[in-house]
FIMI-92437 format. One record per residue (C-alpha): x, y, z; residue in one letter. Coordinates in steps of 0.1 Angstrom, whole numbers, padded with zeros to 4 digits, always signed. Layout:
BEGIN
XYZa...
//
This chain:
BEGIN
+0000+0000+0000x+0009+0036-0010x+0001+0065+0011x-0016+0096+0000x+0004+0128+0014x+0006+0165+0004x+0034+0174-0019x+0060+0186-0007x+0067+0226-0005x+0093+0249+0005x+0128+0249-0010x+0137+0263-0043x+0107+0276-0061x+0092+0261-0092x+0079+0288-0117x+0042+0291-0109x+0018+0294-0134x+0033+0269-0154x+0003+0247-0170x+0005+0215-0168x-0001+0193-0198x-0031+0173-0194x-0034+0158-0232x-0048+0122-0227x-0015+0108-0244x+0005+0130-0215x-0014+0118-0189x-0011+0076-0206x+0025+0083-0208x+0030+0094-0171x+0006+0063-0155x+0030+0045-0173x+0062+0059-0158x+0045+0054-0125x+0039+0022-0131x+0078+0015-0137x+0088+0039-0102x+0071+0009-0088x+0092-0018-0100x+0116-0009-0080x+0099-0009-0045x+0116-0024-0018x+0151-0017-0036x+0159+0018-0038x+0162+0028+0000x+0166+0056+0006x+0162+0072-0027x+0134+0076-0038x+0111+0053-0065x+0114+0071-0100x+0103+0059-0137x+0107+0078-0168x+0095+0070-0200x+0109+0090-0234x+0082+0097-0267x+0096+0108-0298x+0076+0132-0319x+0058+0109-0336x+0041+0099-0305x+0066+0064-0301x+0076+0048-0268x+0113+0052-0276x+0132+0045-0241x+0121+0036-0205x+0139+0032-0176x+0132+0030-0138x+0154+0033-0105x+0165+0000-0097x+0185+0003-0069x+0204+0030-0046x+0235+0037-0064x+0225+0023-0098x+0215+0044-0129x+0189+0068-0127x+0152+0067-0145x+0164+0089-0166x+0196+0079-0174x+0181+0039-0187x+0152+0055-0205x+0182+0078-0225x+0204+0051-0232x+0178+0026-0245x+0160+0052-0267x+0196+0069-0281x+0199+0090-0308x+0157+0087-0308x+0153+0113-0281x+0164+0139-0302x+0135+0161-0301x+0116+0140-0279x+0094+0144-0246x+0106+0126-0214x+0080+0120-0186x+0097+0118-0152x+0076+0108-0118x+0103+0130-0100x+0123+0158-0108x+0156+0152-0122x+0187+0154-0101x+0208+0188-0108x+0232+0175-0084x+0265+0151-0080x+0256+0123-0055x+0268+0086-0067x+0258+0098-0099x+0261+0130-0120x+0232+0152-0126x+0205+0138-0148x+0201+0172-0159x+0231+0173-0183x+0221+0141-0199x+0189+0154-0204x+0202+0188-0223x+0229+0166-0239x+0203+0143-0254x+0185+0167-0272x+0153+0164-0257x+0126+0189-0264x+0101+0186-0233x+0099+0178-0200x+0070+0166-0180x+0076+0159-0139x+0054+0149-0121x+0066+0164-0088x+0097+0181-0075x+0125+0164-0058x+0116+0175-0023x+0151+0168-0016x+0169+0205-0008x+0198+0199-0030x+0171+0196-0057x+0139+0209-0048x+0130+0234-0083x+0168+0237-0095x+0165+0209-0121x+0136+0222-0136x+0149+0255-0132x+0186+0246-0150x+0163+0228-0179x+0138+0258-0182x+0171+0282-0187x+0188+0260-0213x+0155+0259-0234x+0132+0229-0225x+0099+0231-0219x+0088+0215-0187x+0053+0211-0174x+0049+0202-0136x+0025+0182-0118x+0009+0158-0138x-0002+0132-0114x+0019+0146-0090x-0003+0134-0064x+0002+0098-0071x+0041+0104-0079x+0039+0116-0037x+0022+0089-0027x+0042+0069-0042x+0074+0084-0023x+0057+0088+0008x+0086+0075+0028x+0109+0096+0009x+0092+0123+0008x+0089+0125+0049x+0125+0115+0053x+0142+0146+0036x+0116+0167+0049x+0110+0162+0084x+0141+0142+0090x+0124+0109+0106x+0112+0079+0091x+0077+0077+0073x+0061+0060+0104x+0030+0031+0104x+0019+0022+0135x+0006-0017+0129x-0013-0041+0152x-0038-0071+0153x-0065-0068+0179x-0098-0089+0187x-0130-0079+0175x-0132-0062+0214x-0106-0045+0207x-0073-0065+0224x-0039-0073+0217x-0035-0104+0243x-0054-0122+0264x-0038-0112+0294x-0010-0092+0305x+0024-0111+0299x+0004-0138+0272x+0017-0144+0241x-0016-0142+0219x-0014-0154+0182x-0042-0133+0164x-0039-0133+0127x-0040-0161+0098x-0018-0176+0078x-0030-0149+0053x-0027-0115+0070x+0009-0131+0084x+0017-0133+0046x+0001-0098+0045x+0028-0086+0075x+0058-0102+0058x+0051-0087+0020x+0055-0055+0040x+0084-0065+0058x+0098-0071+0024x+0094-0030+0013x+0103-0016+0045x+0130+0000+0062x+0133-0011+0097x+0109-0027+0123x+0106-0014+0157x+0092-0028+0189x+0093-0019+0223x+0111-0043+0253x+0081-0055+0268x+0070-0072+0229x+0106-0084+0230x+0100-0098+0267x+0065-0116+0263x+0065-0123+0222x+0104-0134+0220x+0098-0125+0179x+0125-0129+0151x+0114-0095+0130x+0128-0111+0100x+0107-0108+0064x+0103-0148+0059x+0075-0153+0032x+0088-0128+0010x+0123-0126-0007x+0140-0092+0003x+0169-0074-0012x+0180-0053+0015x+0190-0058+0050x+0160-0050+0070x+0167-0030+0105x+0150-0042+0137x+0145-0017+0163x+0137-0019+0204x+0129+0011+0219x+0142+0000+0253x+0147+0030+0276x+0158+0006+0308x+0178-0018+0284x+0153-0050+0296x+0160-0068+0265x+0177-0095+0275x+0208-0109+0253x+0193-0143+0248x+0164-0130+0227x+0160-0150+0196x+0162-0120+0172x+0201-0121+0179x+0203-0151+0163x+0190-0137+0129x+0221-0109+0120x+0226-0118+0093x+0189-0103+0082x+0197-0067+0091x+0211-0044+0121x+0198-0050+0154x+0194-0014+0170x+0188-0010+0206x+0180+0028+0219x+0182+0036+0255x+0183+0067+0272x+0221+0074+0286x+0219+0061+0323x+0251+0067+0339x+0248+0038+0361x+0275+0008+0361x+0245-0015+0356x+0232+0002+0326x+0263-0002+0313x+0268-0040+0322x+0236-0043+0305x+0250-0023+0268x+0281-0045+0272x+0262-0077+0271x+0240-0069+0242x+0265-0053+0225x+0283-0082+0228x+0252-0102+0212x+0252-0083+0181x+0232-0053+0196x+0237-0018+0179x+0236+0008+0210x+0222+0039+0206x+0221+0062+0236x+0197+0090+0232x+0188+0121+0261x+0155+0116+0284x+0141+0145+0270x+0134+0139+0234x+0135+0102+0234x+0116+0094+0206x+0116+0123+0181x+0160+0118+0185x+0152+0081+0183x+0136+0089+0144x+0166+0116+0139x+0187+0091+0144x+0171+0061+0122x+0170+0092+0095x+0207+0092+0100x+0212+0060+0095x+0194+0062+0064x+0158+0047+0080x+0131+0063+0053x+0104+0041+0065x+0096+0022+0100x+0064-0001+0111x+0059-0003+0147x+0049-0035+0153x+0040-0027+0194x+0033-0030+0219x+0009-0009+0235x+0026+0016+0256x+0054+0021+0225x+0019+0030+0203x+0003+0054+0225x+0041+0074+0235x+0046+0078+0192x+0006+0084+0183x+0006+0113+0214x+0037+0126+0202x+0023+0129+0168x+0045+0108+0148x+0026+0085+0133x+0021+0089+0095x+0000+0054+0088x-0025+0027+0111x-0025-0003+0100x-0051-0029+0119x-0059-0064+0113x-0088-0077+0128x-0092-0114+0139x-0131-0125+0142x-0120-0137+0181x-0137-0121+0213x-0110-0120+0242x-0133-0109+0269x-0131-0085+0297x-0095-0100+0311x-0079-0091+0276x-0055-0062+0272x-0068-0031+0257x-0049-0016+0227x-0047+0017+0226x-0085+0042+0226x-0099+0034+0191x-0121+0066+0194x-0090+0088+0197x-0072+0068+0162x-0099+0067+0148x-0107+0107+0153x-0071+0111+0141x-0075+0094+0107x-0084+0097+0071x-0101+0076+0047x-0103+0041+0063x-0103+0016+0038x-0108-0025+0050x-0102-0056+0028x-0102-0094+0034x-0071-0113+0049x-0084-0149+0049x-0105-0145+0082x-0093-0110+0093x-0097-0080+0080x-0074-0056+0074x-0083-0016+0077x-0057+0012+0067x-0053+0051+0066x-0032+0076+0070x-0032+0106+0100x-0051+0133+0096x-0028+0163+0096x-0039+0199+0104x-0006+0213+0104x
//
């Protein structure tokens, strides 16, 4: 699933009053392009998800390309090389802004000019601040035409995660869960309480396949013992398990220390001073933990700075309940994710969090089938 978000302001301006090409062979062109950004979804982390498609003037698909992987060629780049000397006087459409910048790559910008091409159409800028407007700008001054917008909507969905990491500096947040029809997580405190089917588990791990990190809290590490490891799906990047663990409970024995070789295990604790604290980063350190010691006051919104650092553009919290409730009232939640088992837990069950205030603090819910369970999805309202 995608998530709808604003698109991105600020930065660089792009020239308003601009309009934006809405022929129905434009708008054909782009879907298509979008469709290719997608191809590359779970492999680009954490650049973004582009496609670009090139149309000579005779209305021929003459090159397409898409971001395959961090590192690797740009959209732009593959669609230039496979249409050649055809994009002479041709149109590219782009689902993001080409880079004007040298990261791993040079500037898709040059290319662009050097290629001949007549017309651009983006369908969003590069919220990114070494970009944001100055490709479009640099091709607007050396003589291309370039329209901006079309389906820019669905190009930010699309880039949702990437979109909040350069601009907020966090990760693109979903807070996920499987509750009882009454609205519990376990049947009692301290009770390991299997909730879902087989199908919403193959549900959970296709996610865990596109994802960033996972995170949990101590006490989900304490009662569920889990692996956080993407099993049903095959992944092509390490995938980063986080425990919020303020008091460092986690204890080095846990079973997800025996799965390194699936990702970094990050552990973030506030900085106690006290010899046992440290006895206790020693040992998991010493297990394969990753420490990271962050101040009392800020706890969580440094814990996302520093998954942004580490180049974290997307994290699902998978619980438990007191982890969901301290990142929901801090308003850093971005998605809600909740599968539904047809199960009753009755009045010794443990609540999840209040559905009336989630479900005051959400857009468009949509629900679909997961075998037995149902699975319902939005995003947070914002209002600022």
């Amino acid at each position: 699933m995608v998530v709808e978000v604003d698109a991105p302001g600020g930065g660089a301006p792009v020239r308003e009053g601009v309009a934006v090409s809405r022929t129905k062979h434009d708008d054909v062109h782009m879907r298509e392009a979008l469709r290719l950004a997608e191809l590359g979804r779970g492999r680009t982390s954490p650049n973004p998800m582009v496609g670009a498609v090139i149309v000579d003037g005779r209305g021929a698909v003459v090159g397409i390309g898409y971001h395959e992987r961090a590192g690797g060629d740009h959209a732009e780049v593959r669609a230039l090389a496979e249409a050649g000397a055809a994009a002479e006087g041709a149109t590219l459409y782009c689902t993001l802004e080409p880079c004007c910048h040298r990261g791993r790559t040079g500037p898709c910008v040059d290319r662009i000019v050097e290629a001949g091409l007549r017309r651009v159409v983006v369908a969003m800028p590069d919220p990114n601040p070494a970009v944001n407007g100055k490709g479009i700008e640099s091709l607007r001054r050396r003589g291309l035409t370039v329209d901006v917008g079309l389906r820019g909507r669905e190009a930010a969905r699309l880039n949702a995660a990437f979109v909040t990491w350069v601009s907020e500096r966090r990760p693109f947040v979903t807070l996920k869960v499987a509750a009882s029809l009454d609205g519990c997580i376990a049947e009692r405190p301290g009770a390991r309480t299997p909730l879902t089917s087989r199908k919403a588990n193959l549900v959970v791990h296709a996610l865990r396949a596109e994802i960033d990190a996972i995170g949990v809290g101590s006490t989900t590490v304490l009662v569920d013992d889990p692996l956080l490891t993407a099993r049903e799906t095959p992944r092509s990047l390490p995938l980063a398990r986080v425990i919020f663990d303020r008091r460092l409970r986690t204890p080095p024995t846990a079973r997800i220390f025996g799965t390194r070789e699936s990702g970094p295990i990050i552990v973030l604790t506030e900085d106690w001073a006290s010899p046992r604290h440290h006895e206790r980063q020693a040992r998991l350190a010493d297990a394969g933990a990753e420490i990271e010691r962050l101040a009392a006051g800020r706890f969580l919104r440094d814990a996302f700075e520093r998954l942004a650092r580490r180049g974290v553009t997307s994290l699902v919290l998978e619980g438990g309940r007191q982890l969901h409730e301290a990142v929901w009232d801090a308003d850093l939640v971005d998605r809600v994710q909740i599968f539904v088992a047809p199960v009753d837990l009755g009045p010794a069950g443990v609540a999840w969090m209040d559905r009336g205030k989630v479900f005051g603090g959400i857009g468009t819910l949509s629900v679909r089938a997961c075998g037995p369970d149902a699975l319902m999805e939005a995003d947070v309202h914002r209002t600022h």
